[in-house]
C-alpha positions as CSV (number, residue, x, y, z in Angstrom):
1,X,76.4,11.8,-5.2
2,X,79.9,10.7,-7.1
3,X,81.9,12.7,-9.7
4,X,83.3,10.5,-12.2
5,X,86.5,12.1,-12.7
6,X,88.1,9.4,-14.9
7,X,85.8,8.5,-17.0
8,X,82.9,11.2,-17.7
9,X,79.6,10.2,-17.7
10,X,77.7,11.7,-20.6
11,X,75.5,11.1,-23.5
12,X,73.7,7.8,-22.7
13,X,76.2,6.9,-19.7
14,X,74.3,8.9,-17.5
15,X,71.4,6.5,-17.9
16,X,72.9,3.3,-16.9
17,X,73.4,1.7,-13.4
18,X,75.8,2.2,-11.7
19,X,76.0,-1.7,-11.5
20,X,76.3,-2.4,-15.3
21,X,79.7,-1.2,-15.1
22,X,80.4,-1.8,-11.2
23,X,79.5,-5.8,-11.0
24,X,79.2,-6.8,-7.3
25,X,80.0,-3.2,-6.3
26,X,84.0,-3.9,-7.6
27,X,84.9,-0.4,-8.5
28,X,89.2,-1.1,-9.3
29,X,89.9,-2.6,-12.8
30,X,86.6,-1.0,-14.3
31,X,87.1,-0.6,-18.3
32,X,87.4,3.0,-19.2
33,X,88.1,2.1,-22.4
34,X,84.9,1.9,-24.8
35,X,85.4,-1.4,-26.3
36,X,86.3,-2.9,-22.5
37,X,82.6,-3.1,-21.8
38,X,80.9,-2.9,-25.5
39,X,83.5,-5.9,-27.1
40,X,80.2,-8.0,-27.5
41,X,78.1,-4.6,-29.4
42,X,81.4,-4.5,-31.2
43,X,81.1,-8.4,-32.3
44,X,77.1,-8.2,-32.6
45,X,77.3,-5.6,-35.6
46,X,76.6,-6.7,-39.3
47,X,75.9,-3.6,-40.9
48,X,79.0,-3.2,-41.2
49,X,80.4,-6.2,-39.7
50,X,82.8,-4.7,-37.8
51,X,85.1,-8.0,-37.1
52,X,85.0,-9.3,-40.5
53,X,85.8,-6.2,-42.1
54,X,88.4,-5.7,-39.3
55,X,87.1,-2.2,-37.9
56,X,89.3,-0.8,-35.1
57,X,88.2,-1.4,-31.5
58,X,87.9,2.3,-30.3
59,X,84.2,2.6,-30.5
60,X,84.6,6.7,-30.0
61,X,86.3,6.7,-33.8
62,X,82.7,6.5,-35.6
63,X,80.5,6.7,-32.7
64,X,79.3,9.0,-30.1
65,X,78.0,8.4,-25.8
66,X,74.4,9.7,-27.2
67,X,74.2,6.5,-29.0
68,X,75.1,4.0,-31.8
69,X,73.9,6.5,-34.0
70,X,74.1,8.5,-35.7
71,X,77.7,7.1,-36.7
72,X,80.3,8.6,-38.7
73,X,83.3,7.1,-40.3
74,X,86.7,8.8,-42.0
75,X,88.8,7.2,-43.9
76,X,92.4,8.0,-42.6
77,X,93.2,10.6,-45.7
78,X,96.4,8.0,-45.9
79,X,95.0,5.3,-47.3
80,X,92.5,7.2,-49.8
81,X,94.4,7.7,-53.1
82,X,93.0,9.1,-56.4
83,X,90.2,8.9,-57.8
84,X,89.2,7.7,-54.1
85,X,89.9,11.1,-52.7
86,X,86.5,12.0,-54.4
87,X,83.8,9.4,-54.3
88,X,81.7,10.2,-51.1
């Protein structure tokens, strides 16, 4: 058995071989970023398209490791100005 101690394996990461991530058993240089090994998910989405609409990479802002969804997404309060503040 192996303790992930820099990246924790939860949600649906617990599921997948240890080979998805570990190609040809190289362990140094693996992603531990999100979008390091979902850019092409990322890319593939169309509801909402995510590139077009120019969503930010880190996956973990609307999404969750039990899945794609459910999803949730917060405006930055920033950017949401009057009568915006309000329309859910």
């Amino acid at each position: 058995s192996f303790t992930h101690l820099s990246f924790l394996l939860t949600g649906l990461h617990t599921k997948a071989q240890c080979t998805k991530c570990h190609v040809n058993g190289v362990y140094a240089g693996t992603p531990r970023l999100c979008y390091g090994c979902h850019a092409a998910n990322y890319a593939a989405a169309l509801v909402p398209n995510h590139v077009s609409l120019g969503y930010p990479t880190g996956c973990e802002i609307c999404h969750t490791p039990a899945g794609w969804k459910p999803y949730s997404f917060v405006h930055p309060a920033s950017i949401m100005t009057g009568a915006h503040t309000s329309v859910k």
